[in-house]
C-alpha positions as CSV (number, residue, x, y, z in Angstrom):
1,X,0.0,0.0,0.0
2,X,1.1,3.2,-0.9
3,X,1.7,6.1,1.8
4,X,0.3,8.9,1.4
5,X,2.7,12.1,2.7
6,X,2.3,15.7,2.3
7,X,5.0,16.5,-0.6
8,X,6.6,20.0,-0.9
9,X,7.1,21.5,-4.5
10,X,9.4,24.3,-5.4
11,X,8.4,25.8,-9.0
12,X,9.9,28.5,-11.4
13,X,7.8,29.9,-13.7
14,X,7.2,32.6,-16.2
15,X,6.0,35.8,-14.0
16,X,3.1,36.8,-15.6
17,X,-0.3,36.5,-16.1
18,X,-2.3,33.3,-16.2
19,X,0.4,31.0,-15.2
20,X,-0.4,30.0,-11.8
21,X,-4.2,29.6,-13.5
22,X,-2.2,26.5,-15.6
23,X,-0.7,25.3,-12.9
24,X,-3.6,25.1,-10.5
25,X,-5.4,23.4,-13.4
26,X,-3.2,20.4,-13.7
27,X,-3.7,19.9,-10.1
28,X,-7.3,19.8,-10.4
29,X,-7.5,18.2,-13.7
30,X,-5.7,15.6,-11.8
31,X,-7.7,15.4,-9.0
32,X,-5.2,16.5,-6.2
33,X,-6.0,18.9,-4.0
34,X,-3.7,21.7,-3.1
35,X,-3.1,22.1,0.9
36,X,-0.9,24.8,0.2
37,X,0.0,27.3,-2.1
38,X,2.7,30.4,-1.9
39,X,3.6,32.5,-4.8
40,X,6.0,35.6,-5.6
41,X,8.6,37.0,-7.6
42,X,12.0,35.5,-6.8
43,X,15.2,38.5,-7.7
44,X,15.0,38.3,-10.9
45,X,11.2,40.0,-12.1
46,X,10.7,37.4,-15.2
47,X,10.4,34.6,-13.1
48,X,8.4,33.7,-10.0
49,X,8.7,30.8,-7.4
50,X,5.8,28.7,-6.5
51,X,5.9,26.6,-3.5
52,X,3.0,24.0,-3.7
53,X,2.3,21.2,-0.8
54,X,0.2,18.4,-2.2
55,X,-1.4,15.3,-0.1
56,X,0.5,12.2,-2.1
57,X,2.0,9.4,-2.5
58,X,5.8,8.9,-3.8
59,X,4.2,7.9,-7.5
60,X,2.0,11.0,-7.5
61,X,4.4,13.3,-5.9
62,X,6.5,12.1,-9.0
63,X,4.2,12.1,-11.7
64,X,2.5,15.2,-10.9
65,X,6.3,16.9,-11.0
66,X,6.8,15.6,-14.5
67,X,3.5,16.6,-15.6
68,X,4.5,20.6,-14.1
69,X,7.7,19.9,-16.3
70,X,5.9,19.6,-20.0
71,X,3.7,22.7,-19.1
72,X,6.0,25.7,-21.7
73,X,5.2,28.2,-18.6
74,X,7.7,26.3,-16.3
75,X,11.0,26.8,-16.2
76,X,12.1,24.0,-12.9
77,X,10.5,21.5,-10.6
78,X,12.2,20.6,-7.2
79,X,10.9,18.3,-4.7
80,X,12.1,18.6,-1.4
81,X,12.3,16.6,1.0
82,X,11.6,17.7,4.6
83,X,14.5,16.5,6.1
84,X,16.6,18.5,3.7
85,X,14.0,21.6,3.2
86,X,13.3,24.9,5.3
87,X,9.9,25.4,5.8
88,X,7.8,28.5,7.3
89,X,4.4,30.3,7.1
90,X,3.3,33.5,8.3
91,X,0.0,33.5,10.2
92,X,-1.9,36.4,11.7
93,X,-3.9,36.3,14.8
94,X,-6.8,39.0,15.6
95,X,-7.9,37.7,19.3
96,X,-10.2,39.2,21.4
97,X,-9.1,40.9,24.6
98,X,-11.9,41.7,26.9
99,X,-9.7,43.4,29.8
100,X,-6.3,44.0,30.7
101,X,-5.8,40.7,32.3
102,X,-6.6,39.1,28.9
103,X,-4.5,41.3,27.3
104,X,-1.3,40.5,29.2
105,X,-1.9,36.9,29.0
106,X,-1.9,37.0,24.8
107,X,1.5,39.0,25.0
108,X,2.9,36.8,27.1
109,X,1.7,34.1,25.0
110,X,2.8,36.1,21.7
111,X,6.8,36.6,24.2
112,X,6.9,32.9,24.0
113,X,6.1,31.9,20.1
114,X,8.3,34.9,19.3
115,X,5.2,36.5,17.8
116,X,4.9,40.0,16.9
117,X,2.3,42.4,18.1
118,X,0.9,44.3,15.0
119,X,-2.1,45.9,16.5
120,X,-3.8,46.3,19.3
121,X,-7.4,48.1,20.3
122,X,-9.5,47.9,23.0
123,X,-11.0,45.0,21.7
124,X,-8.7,42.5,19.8
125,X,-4.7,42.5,19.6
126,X,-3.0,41.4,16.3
127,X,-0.2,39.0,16.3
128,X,1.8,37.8,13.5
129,X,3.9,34.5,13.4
130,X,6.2,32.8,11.6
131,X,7.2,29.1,11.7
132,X,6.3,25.8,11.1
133,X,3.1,23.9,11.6
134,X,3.3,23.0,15.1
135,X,4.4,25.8,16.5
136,X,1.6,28.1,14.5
137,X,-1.1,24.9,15.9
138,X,0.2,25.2,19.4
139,X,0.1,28.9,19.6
140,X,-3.5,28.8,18.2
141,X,-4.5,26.0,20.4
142,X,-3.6,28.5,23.2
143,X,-5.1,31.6,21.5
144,X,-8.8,29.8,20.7
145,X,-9.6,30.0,24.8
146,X,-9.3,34.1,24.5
147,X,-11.5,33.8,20.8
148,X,-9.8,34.2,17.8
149,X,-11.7,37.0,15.5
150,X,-9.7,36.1,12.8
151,X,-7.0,34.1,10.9
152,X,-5.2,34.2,8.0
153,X,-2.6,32.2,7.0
154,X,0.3,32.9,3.7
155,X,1.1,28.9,3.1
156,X,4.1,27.1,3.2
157,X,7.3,28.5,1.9
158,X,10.3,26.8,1.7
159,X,13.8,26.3,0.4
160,X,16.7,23.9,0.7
161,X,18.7,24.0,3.3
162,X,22.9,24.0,2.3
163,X,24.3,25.5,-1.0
164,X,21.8,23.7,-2.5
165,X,19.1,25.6,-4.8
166,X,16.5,25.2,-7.5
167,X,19.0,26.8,-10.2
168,X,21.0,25.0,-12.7
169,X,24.2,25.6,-11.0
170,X,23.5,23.5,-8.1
171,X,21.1,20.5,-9.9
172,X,21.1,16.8,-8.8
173,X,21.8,14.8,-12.0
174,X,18.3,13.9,-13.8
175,X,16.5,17.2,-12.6
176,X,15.0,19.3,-15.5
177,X,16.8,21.4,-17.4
178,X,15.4,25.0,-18.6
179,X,16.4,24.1,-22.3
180,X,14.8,21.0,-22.7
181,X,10.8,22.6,-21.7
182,X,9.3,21.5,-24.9
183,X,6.4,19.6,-25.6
């Protein structure tokens, strides 16, 4: 039986519009849904990174990286592994604070995840957080007795960890080359 892990993508493409509309299609046209989905442009403007996490198993995770390969709007496909790959997501918090007392418990709370304090009003305070999954679930966990307002999350970004990177300088043997993107 085949296991089915949450697989991390890292994805070059063409910056502009319409192409993360492609990409998102071959997902669904492929019946995998998308847990998470981060996109901007990396430092150069013509090209933007895409870091996709997918529910899969090793023969999906691997066909679904050669099928992002054929589309013409791609230029790389990485999959890393989570040993090897730094991961993070930024999540902001809007709790409710009725009183003072509540108030100085969520920034004690926000001391300890190393959260930042973005807003605060007689009402609600505003944290942000960065990290990985089980430090953002714990600190909500802790955050839901005060009522959280709102939440909003960025999705998983991530890169390799080492002088390793999703350019052709550093490639593993077999990964895709930028040339060789035809149909």
């Amino acid at each position: 039986m085949n296991t089915i892990n949450r697989h991390t993508l890292a994805v070059l493409v063409d910056n502009e519009a319409g192409v993360l509309s492609r990409v998102a299609r071959l997902f669904s046209g492929k019946g995998y849904n998308i847990e998470s989905l981060a996109v901007g442009a990396t430092h150069d403007p013509a090209v933007s990174r895409i870091t996709i996490e997918v529910l899969a198993d090793d023969k999906q995770a691997r066909l679904i990286s050669d099928q992002l390969r054929k589309l013409i709007c791609v230029h790389s496909v990485k999959r890393l592994s989570a040993e090897h790959a730094i991961r993070r997501e930024l999540v902001l918090f809007k709790v409710a604070v009725k009183d003072s007392d509540a108030r100085n418990q969520v920034i004690q709370i926000a001391n300890i995840f190393r959260a930042s304090i973005i807003d605060v009003s007689t009402g609600s305070m505003t944290l942000a957080v960065i990290g990985e999954e089980g430090k953002v679930q714990a600190m909500e966990n802790l955050l839901e007795e005060f009522g959280i307002l709102e939440l909003v999350r960025t999705g998983m970004i991530a890169l390799e960890r080492g002088q390793y990177t999703i350019d052709e300088q550093t490639k593993e043997k077999g990964e895709f080359d930028y040339g060789k993107n035809v149909l």
